[in-house]
Structures are given as C-alpha cells and as structure tokens.
N, C-alpha and C positions, 0 to 999 in steps of 0.2 A: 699515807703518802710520805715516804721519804723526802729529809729536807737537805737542800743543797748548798755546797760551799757558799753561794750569795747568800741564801736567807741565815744561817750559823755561821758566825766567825770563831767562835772559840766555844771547845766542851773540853771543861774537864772534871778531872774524877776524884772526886776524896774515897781513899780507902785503903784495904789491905792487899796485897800481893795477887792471895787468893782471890780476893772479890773480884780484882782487876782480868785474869784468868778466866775465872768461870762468864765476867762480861765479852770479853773477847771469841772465848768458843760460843757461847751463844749468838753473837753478834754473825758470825763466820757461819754456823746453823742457817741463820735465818737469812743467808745470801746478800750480807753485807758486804763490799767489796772492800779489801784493805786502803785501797786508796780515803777508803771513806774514815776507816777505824782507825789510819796511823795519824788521823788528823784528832784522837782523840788525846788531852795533855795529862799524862801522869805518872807522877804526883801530879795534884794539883800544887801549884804554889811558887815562888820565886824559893830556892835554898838558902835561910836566911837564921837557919840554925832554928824554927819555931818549933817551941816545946806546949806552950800555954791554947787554947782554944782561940785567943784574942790573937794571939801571935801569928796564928796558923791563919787566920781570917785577912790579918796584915797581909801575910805574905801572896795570899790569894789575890785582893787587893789589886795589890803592887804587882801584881804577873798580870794581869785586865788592863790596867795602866800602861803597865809595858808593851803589851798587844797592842792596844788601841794605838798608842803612838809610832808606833813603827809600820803599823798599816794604813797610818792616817791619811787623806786624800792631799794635796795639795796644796787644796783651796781653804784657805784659813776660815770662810765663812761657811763652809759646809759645817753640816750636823755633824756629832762627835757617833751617830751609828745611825745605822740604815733602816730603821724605819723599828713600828711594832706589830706586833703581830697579835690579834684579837683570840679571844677565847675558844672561838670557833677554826682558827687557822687561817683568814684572811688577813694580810697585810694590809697596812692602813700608814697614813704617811704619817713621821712624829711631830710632833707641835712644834711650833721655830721657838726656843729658848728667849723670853723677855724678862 
C-alpha cells in the first residue's frame, strides 16, 4: 500500500549520487509517480559544511526541525506530528506529551 503525503511528511535519503539514481529509476519502474519521488529530500541534511558522522546527523537533525516548523499547525497545543503508525501499518493516535 502506498503511503500518502498525509501519513509521510518528510523522506530523505543518505547517499551517493549513484545510489540516489538507481532509487529513482527503480522507483519510476515500479509506477511511482514523480509527484510522489520529487517529494523525496536529497541530500539529506541542512548544508552546514558536515564532514564528521555526528555532524552529518546534526545537520539531518536541524533539516526535521526545520520541516517541522515551517509546516507546524497553528494551534500551539497540537501535537508536534501526526500520529504513529503500528508495526502492522495501522495508524493509532500519539499519546498527548505529559
């Protein structure tokens, strides 16, 4: 079952050129629609110059941070994301933060 812009807000991808390449034609194979694939982010990362494994995780970080905020709802007491999603793929609502 393909998943839709409501249930993923953000995918992205650690890798090489190539890797990113061979995901994309296979992606396009298997009747992915680009609307779907240009929604995929990479690099992953904010450009923040990371050299170091810790750096690169920073930077990933701060690019989720960034997302989250700039897509955040309105309502200051909503939940900071939309729910989780079980092992099995059923949606389940996320605990209220105490």
């Amino acid at each position: 079952m393909p998943l839709t812009a409501a249930q993923v807000r953000y995918i992205g991808l650690l890798g090489s050129r190539r890797k990113r390449a061979l995901l994309f034609r296979m992606l396009e194979a298997e009747g992915f629609p680009k609307t779907s694939t240009n929604r995929i982010i990479t690099p992953v990362g904010l450009d923040i110059g990371s050299i170091t494994p810790e750096e690169i995780a920073i930077s990933i970080v701060a690019q989720l941070i960034k997302e989250r905020r700039e897509n955040a709802g309105t309502d200051i007491g909503s939940p900071s994301c939309c729910g989780i999603v079980d092992e099995n793929g059923t949606d389940k609502t996320a605990p209220s933060p105490v």
